[in-house]
C-alpha positions as CSV (number, residue, x, y, z in Angstrom):
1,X,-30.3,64.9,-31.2
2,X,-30.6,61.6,-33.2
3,X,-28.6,61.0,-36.4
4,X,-32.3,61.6,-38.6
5,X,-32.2,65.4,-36.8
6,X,-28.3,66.2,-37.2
7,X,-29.0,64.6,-40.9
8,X,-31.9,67.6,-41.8
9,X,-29.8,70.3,-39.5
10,X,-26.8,69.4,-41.8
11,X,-28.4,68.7,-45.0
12,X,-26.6,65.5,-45.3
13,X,-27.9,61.7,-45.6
14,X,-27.8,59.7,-42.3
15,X,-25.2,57.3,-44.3
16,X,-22.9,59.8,-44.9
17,X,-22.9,60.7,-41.5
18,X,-22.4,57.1,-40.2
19,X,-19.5,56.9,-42.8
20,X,-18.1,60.2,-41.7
21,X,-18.0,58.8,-38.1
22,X,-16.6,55.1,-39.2
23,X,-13.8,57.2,-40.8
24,X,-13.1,59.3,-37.5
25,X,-14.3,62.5,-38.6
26,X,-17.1,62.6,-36.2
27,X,-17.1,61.3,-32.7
28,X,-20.9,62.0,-31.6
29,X,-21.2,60.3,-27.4
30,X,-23.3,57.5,-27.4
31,X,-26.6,57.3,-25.1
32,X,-27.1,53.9,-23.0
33,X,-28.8,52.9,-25.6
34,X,-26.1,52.9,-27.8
35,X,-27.7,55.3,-30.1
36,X,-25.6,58.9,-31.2
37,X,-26.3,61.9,-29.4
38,X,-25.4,64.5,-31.9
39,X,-24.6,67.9,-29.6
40,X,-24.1,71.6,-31.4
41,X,-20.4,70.8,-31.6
42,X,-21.0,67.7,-33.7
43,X,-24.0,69.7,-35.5
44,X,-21.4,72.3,-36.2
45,X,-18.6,69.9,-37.8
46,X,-21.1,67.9,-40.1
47,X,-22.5,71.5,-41.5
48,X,-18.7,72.5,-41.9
49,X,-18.5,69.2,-43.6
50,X,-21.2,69.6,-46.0
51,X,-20.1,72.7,-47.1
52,X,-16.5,71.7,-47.5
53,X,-17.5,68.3,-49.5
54,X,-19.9,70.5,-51.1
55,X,-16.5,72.8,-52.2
56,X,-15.1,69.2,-53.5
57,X,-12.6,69.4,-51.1
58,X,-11.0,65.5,-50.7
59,X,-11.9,63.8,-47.3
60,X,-8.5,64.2,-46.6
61,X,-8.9,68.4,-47.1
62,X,-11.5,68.4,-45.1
63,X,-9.8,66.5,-42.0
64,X,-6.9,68.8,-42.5
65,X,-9.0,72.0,-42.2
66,X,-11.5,70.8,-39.6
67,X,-8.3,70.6,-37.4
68,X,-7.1,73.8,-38.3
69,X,-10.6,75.1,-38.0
70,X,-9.9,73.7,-34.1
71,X,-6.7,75.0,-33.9
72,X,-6.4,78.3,-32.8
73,X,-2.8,78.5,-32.6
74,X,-2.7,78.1,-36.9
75,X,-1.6,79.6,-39.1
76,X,-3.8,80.8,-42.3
77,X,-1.0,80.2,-44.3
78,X,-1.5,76.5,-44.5
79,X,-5.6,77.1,-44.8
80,X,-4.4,79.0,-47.8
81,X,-2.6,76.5,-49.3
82,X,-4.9,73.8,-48.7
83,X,-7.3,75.9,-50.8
84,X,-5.0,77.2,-53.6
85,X,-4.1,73.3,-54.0
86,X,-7.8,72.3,-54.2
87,X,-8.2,75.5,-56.7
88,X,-5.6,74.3,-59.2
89,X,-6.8,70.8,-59.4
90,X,-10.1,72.3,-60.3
91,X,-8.3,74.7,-62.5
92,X,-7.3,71.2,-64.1
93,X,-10.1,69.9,-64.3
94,X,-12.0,72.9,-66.3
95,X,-9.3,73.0,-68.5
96,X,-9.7,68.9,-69.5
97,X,-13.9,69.5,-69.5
98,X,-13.1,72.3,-71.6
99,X,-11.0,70.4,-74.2
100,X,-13.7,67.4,-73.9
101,X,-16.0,69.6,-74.8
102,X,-14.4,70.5,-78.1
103,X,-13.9,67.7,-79.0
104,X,-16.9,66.8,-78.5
105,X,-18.7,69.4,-80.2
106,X,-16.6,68.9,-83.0
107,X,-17.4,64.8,-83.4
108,X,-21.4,66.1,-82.9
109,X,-20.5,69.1,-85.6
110,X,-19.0,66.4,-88.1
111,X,-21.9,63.6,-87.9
112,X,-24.6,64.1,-90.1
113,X,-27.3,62.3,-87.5
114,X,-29.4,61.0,-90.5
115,X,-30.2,57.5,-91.8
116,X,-26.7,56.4,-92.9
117,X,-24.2,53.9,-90.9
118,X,-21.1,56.3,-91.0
119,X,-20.6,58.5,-87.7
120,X,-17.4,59.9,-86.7
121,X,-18.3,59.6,-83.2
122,X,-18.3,56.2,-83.2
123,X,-15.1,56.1,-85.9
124,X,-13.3,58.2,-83.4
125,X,-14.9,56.2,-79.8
126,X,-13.7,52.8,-82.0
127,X,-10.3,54.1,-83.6
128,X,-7.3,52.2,-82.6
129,X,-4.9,54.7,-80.7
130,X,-2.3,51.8,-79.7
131,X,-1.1,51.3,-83.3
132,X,2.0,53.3,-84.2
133,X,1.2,56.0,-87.1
């Protein structure tokens, strides 16, 4: 199968397949030709991939569980942690989007959006914060 196939089988773009390869996630044989051969192995890993990536699992993640996904001699406990790690730093990052939000619903709340010049979104965007109170 040629990389435009394994690209619709997976649901990912060719590039990020070519990147995934240039990185050593992927190892696809070559034909004479030169061009990849993608086999149900390879097809396999890229969908594993997408889904992963799709998770927001780090490239880094994902090379760690595609080898314990090969591993049959793991242990789920480091599959586990893997994924309670990934879990807290999107715990994290709710909790800043969260307090963005706020804010921001507060700067929208306190600008009156008429025909004046003052805003206090762009009081706050343009305050100083370097300055010692």
């Amino acid at each position: 199968m040629n990389i435009s196939d394994a690209a619709r089988h997976a649901g990912l773009p060719p590039k990020t397949i070519r990147y995934y390869e240039d990185i050593g996630l992927i190892r696809p044989r070559r034909d004479a030709n030169g061009y990849r051969a993608f086999a149900e192995p390879d097809l396999h890993k890229l969908s594993f991939l997408a889904r992963a990536r799709a998770l927001g699992f780090t490239i880094e993640d994902c090379r760690s569980l595609m080898a314990l996904y090969d591993d049959q001699d793991r242990a789920s406990a480091e599959v586990k942690r893997i994924a309670e790690d990934h879990l807290a730093e999107i715990e994290r990052k709710v909790t800043d989007l969260r307090a963005m939000h706020a804010t921001l619903s507060a700067l929208v709340d306190a600008c009156a959006g008429d025909d004046r010049p003052d805003c206090p979104i762009l009081n706050r965007l343009g305050a100083d914060t370097t300055r010692a109170s």
